[in-house]
C-alpha positions, 0 to 999 in steps of 0.5 A: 929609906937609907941614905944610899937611896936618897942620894940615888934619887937626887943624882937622877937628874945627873945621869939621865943624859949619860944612859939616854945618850947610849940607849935612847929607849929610856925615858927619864920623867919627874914631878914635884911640888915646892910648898909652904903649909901653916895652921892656926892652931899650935895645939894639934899638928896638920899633916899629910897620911902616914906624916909623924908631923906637921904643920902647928901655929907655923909655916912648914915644907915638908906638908905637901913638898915632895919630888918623883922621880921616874925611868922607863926602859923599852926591852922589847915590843912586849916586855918594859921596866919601870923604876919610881923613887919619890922624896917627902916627909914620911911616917919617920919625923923625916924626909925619906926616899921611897921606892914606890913603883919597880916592876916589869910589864909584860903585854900580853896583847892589845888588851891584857898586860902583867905587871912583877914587882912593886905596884901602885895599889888601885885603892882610890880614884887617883891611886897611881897619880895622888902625889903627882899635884900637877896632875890633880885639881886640888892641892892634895886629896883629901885626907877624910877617904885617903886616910882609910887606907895607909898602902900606897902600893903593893909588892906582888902583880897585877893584871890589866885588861882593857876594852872599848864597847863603842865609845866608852872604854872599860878598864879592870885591874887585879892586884895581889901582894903585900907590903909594909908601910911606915905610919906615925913611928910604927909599921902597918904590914899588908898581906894576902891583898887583894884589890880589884878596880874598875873604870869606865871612861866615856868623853868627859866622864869617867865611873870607877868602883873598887874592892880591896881586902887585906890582913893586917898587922901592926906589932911595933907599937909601943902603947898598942903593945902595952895594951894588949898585955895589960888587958891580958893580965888583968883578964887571966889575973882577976878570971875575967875571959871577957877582958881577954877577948877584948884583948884579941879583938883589939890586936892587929895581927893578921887582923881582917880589913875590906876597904869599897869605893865608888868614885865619878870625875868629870870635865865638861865645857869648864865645869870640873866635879871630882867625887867618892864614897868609900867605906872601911870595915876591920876585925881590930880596934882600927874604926870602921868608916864611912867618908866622901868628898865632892869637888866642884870647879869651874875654868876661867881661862888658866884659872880653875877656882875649886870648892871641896866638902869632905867628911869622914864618920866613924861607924863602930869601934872597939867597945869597952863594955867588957871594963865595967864594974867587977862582980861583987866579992872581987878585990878592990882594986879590980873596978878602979883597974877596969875603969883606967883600962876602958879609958886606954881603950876608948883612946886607942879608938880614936888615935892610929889610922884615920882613926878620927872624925872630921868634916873639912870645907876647901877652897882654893884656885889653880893657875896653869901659868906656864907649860908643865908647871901650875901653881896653888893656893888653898884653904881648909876649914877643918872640923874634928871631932876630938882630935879628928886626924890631927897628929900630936894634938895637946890636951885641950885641943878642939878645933875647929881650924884653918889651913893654908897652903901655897904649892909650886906643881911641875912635872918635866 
């Protein structure tokens, strides 16, 4: 976002006192988290989901870095508004300001609540607190099932209706709305979503299944675009329809998507275990997916060292059959063309939206040092198939490699 916002952001801390002393109903809350991430590799770039770059062979800031801030305002018994502006590296080769929740709360009762606005998208285990690291295990979640989908929140409403049957609670939330994500120096839009998430927390253990589905349009990619009207050209200039059917299918415009998870946490007796599963399937070039990643952990005190698998697999993507060979008595040039074209295709397959595979083995520890504030070091052993989820990888990248990071969480 612009520059007015950040500076928004940044000047929070400073006039918090000023409205908390003429209404105290306003809470003013944060979060951040202070990091170095490195690589040792300098031919593929490591970064978060939606990051136009990252770490390569050096140490870099803006990985894992970020600052939230928050304002809540009590109206009245029924009615409050809320307000979250978060600062990290972005989709846009910057740091920028986002405004990743503004809605109003309406309570219904006890049980049922709306809320208007800009909502976080319940799409994953920690959807609501994913950039908050004081507030999870693991440095960051892992990028194997958090790539699949690029939305992180949702301009529309949705509905909450909580109940206890003994001594388990049951939680469901309906989202619907839109939005539009900027990713690696493009734009993904969101519209029609819909995601309906579930929980079920019983003492230590907590059970959650989710279900989203969303049209999705990407129209502001350069090589995307360039595609498409190539593969059109080439399939009304040479009467191949089967070239331009691929063209249909490869385009993101208004283009299906339905994303599942089912994800378990416990904390029982120092034993820590976090774990999802999740599949995503699209009517574009964007791959259907298979990933998961199980978390283990166990507390020593104000110590939590923690192990993390994860693995993401492609199920199916975009085929170029339709570019072999032409039929015999067509130009010469037409085989050659197809050929370059099923080789653009097969690229695009494999570069966008987590869009590769990769298998990832973690360990790190957490130190709870102090009140509010934790700190981390973690390890990543990463596998990729190809590029896997690397960003601006060289020719001649393979992997596999080592990422390392030390974070300062907090929240105030």
């Amino acid at each position: 976002m612009n520059k007015k916002i950040l500076a928004s952001l940044l000047a929070f801390p400073l006039i918090a006192p000023a409205v908390m002393a003429q209404d105290n109903a306003v809470k003013i809350s944060g979060f951040g988290t202070a990091a170095l991430t490195w690589s040792d590799d300098d031919r593929a770039q490591f970064g978060r989901p939606n990051q136009a770059s990252g770490a390569a062979d050096n140490f870099r800031t803006g990985v894992d870095s970020n600052l939230g801030l928050q304002a809540d305002y009590a109206v009245n018994d029924w009615l409050s508004l809320t307000a979250q502006g978060l600062v990290r590296q972005d989709g846009e080769e910057h740091y920028g300001a986002e405004l990743s929740w503004a809605f109003a709360k309406f309570r219904i009762n006890d049980e049922l609540s709306v809320r208007v606005g800009r909502v976080g998208l319940p799409v994953f285990m920690i959807s609501d607190y994913r950039n908050v690291g004081y507030a999870n295990t693991m440095l960051r979640p892992p990028a194997e099932v958090y790539s699949q989908v690029p939305f992180n929140s949702v301009d529309g409403v949705d509905v909450t209706w909580r109940r206890d049957f003994g001594n388990t609670s049951l939680t469901s939330q309906l989202a619907v709305g839109s939005i539009k994500t900027p990713l690696n120096n493009f734009h993904a839009r969101g519209k029609d979503i819909v995601a309906l998430n579930i929980v079920a927390e019983n003492g230590p253990f907590t059970v959650r299944a989710g279900h989203a589905r969303v049209k999705v349009t990407i129209d502001d990619l350069a090589s995307l675009n360039t595609l498409v009207s190539t593969l059109r050209a080439t399939g009304t200039g040479y009467r191949l329809p089967q070239v331009n059917a691929l063209a249909d299918e490869i385009q993101a415009d208004g283009a299906k998507g339905t994303f599942n998870s089912l994800g378990l946490t416990m904390d029982w007796n120092n034993f820590v275990l976090q774990t999802e599963f999740a599949k995503r399937k699209t009517d574009t070039y964007i791959n259907d997916t298979t990933s998961w990643y199980v978390m283990g952990g166990y507390r020593i005190g104000k110590f939590l060292p923690y192990y993390t698998r994860s693995e993401l697999k492609i199920d199916s993507a975009v085929s170029a059959s339709a570019l072999g060979a032409c039929p015999a008595g067509y130009p010469a040039a037409c085989t050659p063309t197809l050929q370059q074209l099923g080789t653009a295709v097969r690229r695009v397959s494999v570069s966008g939206i987590g869009q590769g595979e990769q298998t990832t083995d973690t360990v790190g520890v957490r130190w709870d040092f102090h009140r509010s504030m934790a700190l981390k070091v973690q390890i990543d052993r990463i596998k990729p198939t190809g590029n896997g989820l690397f960003i601006n990888a060289k020719p001649g990248f393979s992997g596999p490699v080592t990422v390392g990071a030390v974070a300062l969480d907090f929240v105030f």
